[in-house]
N, CA and C atoms as an extended XYZ file, in Angstrom:
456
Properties=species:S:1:pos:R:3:atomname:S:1:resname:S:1:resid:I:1 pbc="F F F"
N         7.035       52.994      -88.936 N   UNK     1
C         8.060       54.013      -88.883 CA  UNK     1
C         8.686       53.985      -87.489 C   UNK     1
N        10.106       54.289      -87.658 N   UNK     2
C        10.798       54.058      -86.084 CA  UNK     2
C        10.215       55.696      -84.976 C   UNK     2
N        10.274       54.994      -84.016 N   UNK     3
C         9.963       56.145      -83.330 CA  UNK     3
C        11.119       57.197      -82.819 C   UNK     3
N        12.660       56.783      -83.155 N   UNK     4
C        13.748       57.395      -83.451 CA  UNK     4
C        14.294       57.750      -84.258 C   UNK     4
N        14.144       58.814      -85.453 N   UNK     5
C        14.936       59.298      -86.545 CA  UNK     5
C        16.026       58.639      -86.840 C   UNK     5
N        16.806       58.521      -85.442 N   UNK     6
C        18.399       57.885      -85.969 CA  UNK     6
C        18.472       56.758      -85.153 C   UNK     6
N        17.908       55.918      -84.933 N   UNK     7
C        17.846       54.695      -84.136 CA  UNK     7
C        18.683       53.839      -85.347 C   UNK     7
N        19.309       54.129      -86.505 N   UNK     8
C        19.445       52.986      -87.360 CA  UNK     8
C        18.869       52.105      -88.077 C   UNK     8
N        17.858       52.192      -87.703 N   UNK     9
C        16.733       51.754      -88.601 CA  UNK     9
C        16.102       52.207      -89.182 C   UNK     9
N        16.347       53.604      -90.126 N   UNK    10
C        15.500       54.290      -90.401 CA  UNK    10
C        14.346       53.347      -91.658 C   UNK    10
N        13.616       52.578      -91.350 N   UNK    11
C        12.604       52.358      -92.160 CA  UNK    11
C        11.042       53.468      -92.331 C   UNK    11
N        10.809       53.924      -93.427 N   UNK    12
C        10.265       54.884      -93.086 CA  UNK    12
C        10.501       56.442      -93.470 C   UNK    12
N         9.171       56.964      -93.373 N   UNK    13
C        10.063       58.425      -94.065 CA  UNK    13
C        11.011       59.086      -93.220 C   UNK    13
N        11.821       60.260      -93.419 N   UNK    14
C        12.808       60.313      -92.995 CA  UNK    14
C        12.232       61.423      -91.961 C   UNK    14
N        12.339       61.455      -90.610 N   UNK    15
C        11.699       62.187      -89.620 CA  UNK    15
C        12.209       63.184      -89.599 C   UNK    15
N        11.871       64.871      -90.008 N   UNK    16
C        13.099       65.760      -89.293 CA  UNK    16
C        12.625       66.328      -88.006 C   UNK    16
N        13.486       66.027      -87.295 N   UNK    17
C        12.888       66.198      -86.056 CA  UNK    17
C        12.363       68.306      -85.579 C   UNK    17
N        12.516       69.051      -86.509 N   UNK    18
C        12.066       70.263      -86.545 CA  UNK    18
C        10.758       70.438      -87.077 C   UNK    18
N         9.989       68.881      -87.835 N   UNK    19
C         8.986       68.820      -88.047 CA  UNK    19
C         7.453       68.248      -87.862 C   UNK    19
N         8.326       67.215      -87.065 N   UNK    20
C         7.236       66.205      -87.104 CA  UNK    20
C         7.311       66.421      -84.775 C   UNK    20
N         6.096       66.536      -84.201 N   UNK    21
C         5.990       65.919      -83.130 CA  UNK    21
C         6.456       65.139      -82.247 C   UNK    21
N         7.239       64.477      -81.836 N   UNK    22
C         7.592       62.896      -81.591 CA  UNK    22
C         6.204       61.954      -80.652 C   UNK    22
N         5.845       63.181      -79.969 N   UNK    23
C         4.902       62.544      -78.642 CA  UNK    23
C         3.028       62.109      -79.770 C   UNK    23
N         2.806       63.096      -80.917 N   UNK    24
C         1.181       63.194      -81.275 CA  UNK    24
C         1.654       62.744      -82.947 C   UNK    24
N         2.889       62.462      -83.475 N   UNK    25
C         3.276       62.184      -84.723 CA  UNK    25
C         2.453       63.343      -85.828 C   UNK    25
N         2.139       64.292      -85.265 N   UNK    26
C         1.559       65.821      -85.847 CA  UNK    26
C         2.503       66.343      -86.129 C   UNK    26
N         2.592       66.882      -87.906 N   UNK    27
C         3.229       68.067      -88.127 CA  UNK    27
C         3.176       69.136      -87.524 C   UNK    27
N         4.523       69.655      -86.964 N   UNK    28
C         4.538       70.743      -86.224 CA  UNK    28
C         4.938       72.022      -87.088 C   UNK    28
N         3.737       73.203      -86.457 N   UNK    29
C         3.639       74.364      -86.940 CA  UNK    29
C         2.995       75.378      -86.403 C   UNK    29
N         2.830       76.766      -86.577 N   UNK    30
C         3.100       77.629      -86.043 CA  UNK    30
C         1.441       77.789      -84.911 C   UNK    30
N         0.787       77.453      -85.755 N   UNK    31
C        -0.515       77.108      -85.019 CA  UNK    31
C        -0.920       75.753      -83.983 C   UNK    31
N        -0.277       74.809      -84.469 N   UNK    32
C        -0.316       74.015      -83.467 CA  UNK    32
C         0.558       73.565      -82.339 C   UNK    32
N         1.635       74.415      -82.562 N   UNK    33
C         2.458       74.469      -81.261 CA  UNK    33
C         2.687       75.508      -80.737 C   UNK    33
N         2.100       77.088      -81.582 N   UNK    34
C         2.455       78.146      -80.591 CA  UNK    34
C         0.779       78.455      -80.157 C   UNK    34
N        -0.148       78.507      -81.335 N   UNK    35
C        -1.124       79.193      -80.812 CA  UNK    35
C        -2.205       78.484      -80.211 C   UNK    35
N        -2.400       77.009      -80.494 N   UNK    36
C        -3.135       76.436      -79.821 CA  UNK    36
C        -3.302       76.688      -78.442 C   UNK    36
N        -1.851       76.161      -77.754 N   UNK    37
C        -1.249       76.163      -76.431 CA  UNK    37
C        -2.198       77.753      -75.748 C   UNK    37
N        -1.829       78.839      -76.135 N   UNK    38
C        -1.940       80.131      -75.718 CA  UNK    38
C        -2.776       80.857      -76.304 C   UNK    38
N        -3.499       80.525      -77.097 N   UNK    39
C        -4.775       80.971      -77.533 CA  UNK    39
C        -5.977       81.472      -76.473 C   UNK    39
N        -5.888       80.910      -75.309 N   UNK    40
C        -7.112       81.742      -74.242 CA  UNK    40
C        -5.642       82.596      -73.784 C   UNK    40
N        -5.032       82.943      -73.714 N   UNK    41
C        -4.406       83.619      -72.961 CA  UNK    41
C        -4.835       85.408      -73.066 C   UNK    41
N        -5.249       86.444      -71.608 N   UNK    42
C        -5.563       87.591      -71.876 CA  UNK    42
C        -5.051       88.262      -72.795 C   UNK    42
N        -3.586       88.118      -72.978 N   UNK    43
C        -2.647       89.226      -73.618 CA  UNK    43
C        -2.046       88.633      -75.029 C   UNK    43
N        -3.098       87.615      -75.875 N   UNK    44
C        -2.789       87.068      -77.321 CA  UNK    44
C        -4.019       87.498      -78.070 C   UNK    44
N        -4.023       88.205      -79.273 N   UNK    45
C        -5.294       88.785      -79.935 CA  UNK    45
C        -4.709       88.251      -81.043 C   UNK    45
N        -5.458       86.952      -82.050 N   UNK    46
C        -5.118       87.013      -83.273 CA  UNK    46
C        -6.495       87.743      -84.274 C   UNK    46
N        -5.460       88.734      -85.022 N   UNK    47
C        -6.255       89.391      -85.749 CA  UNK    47
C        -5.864       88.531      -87.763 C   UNK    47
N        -7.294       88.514      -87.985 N   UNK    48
C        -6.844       88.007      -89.855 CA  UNK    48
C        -6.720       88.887      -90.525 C   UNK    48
N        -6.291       88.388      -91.744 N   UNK    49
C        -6.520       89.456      -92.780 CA  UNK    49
C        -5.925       91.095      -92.265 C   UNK    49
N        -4.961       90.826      -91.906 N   UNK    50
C        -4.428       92.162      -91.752 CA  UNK    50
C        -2.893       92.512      -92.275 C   UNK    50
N        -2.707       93.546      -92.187 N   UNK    51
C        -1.770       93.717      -93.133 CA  UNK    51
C        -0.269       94.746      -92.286 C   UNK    51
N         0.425       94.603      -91.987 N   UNK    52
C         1.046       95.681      -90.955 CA  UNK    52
C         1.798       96.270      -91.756 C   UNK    52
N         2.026       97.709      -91.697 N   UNK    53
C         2.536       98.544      -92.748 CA  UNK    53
C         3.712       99.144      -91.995 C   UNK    53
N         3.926       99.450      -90.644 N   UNK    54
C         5.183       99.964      -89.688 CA  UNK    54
C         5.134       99.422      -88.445 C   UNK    54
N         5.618      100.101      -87.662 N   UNK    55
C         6.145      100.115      -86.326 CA  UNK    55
C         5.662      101.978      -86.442 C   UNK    55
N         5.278      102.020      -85.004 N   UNK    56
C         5.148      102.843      -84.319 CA  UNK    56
C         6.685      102.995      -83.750 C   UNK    56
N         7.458      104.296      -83.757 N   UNK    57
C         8.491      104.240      -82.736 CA  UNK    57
C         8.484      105.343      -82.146 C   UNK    57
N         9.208      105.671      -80.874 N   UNK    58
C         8.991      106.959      -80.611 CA  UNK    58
C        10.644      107.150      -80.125 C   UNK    58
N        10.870      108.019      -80.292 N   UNK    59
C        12.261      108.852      -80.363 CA  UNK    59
C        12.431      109.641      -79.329 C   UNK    59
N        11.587      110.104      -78.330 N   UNK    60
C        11.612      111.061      -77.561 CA  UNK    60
C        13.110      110.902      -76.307 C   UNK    60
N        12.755      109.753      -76.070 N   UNK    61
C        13.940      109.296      -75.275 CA  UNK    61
C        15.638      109.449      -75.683 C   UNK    61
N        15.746      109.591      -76.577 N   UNK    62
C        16.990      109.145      -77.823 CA  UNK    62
C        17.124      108.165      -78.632 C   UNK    62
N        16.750      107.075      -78.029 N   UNK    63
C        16.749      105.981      -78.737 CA  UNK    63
C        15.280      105.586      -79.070 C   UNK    63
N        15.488      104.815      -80.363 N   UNK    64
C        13.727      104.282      -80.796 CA  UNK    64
C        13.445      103.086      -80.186 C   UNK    64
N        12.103      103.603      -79.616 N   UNK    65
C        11.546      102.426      -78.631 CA  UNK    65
C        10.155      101.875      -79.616 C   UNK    65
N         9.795      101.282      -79.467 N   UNK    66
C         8.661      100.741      -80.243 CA  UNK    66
C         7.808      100.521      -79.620 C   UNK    66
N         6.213      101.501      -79.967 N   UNK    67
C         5.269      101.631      -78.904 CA  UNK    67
C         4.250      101.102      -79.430 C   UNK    67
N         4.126      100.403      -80.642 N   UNK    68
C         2.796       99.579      -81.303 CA  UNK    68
C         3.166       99.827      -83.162 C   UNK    68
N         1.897       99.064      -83.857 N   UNK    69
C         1.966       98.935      -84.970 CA  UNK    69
C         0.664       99.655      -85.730 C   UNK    69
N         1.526      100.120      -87.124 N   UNK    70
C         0.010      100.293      -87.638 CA  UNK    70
C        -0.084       99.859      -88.319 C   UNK    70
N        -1.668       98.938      -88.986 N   UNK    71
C        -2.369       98.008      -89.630 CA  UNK    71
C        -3.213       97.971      -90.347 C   UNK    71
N        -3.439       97.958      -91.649 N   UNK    72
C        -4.254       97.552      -92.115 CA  UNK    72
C        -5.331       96.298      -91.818 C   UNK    72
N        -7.042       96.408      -91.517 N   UNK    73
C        -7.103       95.104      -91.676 CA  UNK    73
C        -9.051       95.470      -92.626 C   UNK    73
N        -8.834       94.516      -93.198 N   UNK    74
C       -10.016       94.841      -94.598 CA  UNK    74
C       -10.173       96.169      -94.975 C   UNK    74
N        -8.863       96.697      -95.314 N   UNK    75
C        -9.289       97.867      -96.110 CA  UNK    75
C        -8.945       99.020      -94.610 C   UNK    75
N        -9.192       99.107      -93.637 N   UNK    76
C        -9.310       99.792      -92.583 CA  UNK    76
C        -8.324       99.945      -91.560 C   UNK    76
N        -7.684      101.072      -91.572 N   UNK    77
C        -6.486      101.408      -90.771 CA  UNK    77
C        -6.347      101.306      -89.201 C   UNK    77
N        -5.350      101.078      -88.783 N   UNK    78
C        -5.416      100.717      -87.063 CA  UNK    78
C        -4.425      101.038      -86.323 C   UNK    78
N        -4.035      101.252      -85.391 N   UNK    79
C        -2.981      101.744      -84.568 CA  UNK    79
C        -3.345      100.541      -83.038 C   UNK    79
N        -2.631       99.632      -83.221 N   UNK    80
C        -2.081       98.612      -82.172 CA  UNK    80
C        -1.070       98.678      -81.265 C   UNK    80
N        -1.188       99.643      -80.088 N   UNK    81
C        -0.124       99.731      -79.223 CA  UNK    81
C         0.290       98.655      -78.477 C   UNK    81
N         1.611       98.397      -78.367 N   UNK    82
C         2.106       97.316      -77.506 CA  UNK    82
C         2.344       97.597      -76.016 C   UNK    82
N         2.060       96.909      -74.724 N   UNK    83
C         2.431       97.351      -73.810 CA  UNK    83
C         3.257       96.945      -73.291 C   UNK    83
N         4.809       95.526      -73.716 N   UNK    84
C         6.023       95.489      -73.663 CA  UNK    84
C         6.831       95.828      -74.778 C   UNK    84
N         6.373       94.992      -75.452 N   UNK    85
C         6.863       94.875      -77.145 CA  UNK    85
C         6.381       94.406      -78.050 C   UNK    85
N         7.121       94.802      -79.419 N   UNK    86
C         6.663       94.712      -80.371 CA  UNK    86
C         7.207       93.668      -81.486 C   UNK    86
N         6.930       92.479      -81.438 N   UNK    87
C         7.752       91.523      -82.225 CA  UNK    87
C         7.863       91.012      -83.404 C   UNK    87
N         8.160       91.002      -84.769 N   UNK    88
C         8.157       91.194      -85.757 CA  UNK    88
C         9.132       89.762      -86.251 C   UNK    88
N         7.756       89.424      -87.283 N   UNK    89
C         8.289       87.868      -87.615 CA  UNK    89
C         7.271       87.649      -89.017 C   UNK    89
N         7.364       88.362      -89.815 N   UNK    90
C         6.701       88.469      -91.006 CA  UNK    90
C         7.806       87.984      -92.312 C   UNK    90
N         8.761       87.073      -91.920 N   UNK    91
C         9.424       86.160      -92.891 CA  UNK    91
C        10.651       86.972      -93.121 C   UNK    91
N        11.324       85.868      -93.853 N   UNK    92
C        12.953       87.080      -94.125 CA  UNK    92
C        12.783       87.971      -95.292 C   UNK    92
N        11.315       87.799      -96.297 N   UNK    93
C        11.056       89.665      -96.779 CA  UNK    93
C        10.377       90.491      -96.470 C   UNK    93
N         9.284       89.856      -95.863 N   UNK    94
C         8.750       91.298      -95.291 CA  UNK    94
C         9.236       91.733      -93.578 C   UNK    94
N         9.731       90.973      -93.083 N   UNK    95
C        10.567       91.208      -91.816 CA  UNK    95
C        11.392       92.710      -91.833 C   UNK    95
N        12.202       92.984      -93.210 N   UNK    96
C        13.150       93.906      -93.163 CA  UNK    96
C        12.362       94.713      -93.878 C   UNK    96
N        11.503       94.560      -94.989 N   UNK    97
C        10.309       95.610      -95.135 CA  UNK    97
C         9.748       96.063      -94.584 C   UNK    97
N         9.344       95.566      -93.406 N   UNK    98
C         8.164       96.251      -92.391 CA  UNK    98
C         9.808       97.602      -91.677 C   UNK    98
N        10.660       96.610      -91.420 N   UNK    99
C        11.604       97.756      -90.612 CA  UNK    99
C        12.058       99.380      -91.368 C   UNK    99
N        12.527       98.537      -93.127 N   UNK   100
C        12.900       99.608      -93.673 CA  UNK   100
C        11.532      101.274      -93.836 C   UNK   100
N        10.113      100.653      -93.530 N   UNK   101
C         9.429      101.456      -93.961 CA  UNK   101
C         9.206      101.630      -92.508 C   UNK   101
N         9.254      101.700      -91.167 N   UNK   102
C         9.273      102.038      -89.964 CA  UNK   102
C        10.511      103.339      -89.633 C   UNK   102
N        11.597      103.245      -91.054 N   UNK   103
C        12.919      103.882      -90.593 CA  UNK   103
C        13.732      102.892      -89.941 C   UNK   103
N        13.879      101.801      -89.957 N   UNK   104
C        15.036      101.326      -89.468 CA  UNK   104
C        15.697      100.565      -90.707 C   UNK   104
N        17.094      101.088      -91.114 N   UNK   105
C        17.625      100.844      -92.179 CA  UNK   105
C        18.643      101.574      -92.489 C   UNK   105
N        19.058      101.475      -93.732 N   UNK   106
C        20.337      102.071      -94.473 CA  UNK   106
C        19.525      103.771      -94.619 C   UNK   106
N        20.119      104.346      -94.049 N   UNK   107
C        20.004      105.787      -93.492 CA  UNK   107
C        19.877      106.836      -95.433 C   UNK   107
N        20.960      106.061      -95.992 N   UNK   108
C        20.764      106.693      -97.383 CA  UNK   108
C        19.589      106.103      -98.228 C   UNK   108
N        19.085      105.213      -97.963 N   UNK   109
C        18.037      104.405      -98.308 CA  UNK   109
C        16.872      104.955      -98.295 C   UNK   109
N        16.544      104.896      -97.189 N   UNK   110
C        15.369      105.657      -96.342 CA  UNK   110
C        15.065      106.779      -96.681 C   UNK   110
N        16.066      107.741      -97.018 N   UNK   111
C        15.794      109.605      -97.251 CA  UNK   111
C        15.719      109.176      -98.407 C   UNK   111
N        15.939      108.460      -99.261 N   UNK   112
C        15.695      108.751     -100.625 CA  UNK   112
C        13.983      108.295     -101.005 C   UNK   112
N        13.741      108.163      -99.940 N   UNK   113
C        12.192      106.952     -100.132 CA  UNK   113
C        11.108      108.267      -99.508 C   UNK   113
N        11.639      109.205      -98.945 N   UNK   114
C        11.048      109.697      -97.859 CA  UNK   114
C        10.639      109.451      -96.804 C   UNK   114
N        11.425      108.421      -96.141 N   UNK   115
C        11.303      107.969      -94.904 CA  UNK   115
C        11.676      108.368      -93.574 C   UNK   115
N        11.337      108.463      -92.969 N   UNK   116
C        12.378      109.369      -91.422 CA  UNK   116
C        12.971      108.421      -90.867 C   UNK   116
N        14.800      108.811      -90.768 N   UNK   117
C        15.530      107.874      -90.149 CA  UNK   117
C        15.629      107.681      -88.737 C   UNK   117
N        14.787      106.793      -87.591 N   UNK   118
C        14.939      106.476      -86.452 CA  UNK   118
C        16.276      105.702      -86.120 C   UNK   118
N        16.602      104.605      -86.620 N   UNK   119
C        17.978      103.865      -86.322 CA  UNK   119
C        18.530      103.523      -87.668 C   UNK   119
N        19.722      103.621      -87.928 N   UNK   120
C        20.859      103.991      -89.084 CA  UNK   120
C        21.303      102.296      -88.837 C   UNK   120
N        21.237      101.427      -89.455 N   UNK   121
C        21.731      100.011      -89.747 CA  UNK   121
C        21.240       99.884      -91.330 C   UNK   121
N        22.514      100.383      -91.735 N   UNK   122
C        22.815      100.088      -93.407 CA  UNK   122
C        22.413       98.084      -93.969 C   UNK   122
N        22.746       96.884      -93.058 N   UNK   123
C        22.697       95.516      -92.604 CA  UNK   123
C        21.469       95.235      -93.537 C   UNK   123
N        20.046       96.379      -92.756 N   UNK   124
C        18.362       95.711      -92.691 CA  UNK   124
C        18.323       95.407      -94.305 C   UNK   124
N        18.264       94.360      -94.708 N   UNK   125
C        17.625       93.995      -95.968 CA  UNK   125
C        18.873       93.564      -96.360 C   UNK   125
N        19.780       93.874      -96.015 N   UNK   126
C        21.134       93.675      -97.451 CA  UNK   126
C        21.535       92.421      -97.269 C   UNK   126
N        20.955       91.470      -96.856 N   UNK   127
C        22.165       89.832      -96.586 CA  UNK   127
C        21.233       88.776      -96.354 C   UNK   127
N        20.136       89.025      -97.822 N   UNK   128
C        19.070       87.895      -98.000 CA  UNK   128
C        19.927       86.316      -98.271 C   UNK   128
N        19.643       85.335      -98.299 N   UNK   129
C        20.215       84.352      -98.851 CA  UNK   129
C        19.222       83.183      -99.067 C   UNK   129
N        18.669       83.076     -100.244 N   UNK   130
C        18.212       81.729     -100.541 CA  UNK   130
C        17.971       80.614      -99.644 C   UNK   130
N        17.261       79.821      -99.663 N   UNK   131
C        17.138       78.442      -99.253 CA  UNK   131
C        17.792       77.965      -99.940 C   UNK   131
N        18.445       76.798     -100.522 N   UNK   132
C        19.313       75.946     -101.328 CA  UNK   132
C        18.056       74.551     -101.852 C   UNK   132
N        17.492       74.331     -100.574 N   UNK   133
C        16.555       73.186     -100.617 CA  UNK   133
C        15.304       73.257      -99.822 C   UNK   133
N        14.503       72.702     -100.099 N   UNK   134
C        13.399       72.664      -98.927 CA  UNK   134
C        12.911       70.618      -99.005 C   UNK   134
N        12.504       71.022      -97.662 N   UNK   135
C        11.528       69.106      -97.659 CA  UNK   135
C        10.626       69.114      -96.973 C   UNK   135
N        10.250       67.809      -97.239 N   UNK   136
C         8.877       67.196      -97.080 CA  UNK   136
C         8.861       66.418      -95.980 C   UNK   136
N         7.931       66.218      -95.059 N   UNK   137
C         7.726       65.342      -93.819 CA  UNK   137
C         6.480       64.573      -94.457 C   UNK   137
N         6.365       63.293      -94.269 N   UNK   138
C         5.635       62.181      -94.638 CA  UNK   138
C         5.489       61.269      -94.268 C   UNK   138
N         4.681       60.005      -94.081 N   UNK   139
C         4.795       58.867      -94.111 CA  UNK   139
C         4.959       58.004      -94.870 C   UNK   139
N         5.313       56.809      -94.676 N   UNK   140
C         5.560       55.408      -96.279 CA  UNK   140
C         5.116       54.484      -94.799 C   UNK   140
N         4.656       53.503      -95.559 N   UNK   141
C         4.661       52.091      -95.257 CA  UNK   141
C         6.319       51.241      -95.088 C   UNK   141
N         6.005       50.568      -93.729 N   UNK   142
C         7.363       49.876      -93.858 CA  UNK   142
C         8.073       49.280      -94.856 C   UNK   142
N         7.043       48.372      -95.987 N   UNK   143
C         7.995       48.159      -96.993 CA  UNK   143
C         8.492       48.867      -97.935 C   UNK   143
N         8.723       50.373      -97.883 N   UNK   144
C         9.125       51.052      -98.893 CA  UNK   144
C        10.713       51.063      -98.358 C   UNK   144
N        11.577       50.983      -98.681 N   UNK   145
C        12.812       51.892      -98.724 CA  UNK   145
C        13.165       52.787      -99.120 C   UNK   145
N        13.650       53.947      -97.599 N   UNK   146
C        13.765       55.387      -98.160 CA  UNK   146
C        15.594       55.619      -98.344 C   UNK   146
N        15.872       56.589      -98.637 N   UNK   147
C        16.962       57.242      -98.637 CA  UNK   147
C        17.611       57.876      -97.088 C   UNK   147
N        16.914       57.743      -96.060 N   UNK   148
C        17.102       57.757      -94.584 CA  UNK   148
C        18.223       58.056      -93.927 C   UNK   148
N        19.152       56.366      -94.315 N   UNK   149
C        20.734       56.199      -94.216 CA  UNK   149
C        21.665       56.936      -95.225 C   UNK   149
N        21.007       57.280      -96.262 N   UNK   150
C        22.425       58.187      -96.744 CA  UNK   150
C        22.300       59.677      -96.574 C   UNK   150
N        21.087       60.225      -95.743 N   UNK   151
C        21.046       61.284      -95.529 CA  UNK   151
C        21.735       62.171      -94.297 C   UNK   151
N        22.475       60.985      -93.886 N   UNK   152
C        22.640       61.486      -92.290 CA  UNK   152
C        24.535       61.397      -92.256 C   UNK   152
């Protein structure tokens, strides 16, 4: 396999370079390029099996600041305060789920759910869009011919 995606030669599976390594030819992913790296670090706690149900926000100021999360983890409730922030990356559905049930959302939404409205963005949830396609990162043996060159 070329060690350049687009060197022109693509013999070989087709590299996307958002997936594959270039330097360890390791699929790259969320564990081996974010948490490996920073895994001893003081201020990274990975917790399993847990489940996050809101955002903590607090309003006192005027605006909602976000002061930790609360969590489920085996069955057992938790309150995880953050001491910069609070970052939220639980996919494009539960991303706007976790917000809409925190109160951040379509303001008519929310009161109808019984939710308390902290920040009014009608947006949160409404402008999902499909993937169209997804792929595969792989290897072949040089004598296979891939589809490489007409992909580009």
């Amino acid at each position: 396999m070329s060690e350049n995606a687009f060197s022109g030669s693509p013999i070989g599976g087709l590299v996307n370079i958002a997936t594959v390594n270039s330097a360890t030819k390791e699929r790259s992913y969320s564990a081996n390029v974010y948490f490996k790296p920073a895994q001893n670090r003081p201020n990274l706690h990975l917790v399993t099996e847990a489940q996050v149900e809101k955002i903590i926000l607090d309003k006192e100021s005027g605006e909602a600041i976000a002061k930790g999360v609360k969590v489920t983890v085996k069955g057992i409730e938790h309150i995880f305060r953050a001491g910069k922030k609070v970052i939220i990356a639980a996919g494009a559905l539960n991303s706007p789920k976790i917000l809409e049930l925190s109160g951040i959302g379509d303001p008519e939404l929310l009161r109808s759910l019984g939710i308390d409205v902290y920040v009014e963005n009608a947006n949160v949830g409404e402008i999902f869009q499909d993937h169209t396609s997804s792929g595969m990162s792989f290897k072949v043996v040089d004598e296979i011919q891939t589809l490489d060159a007409l992909n580009r």
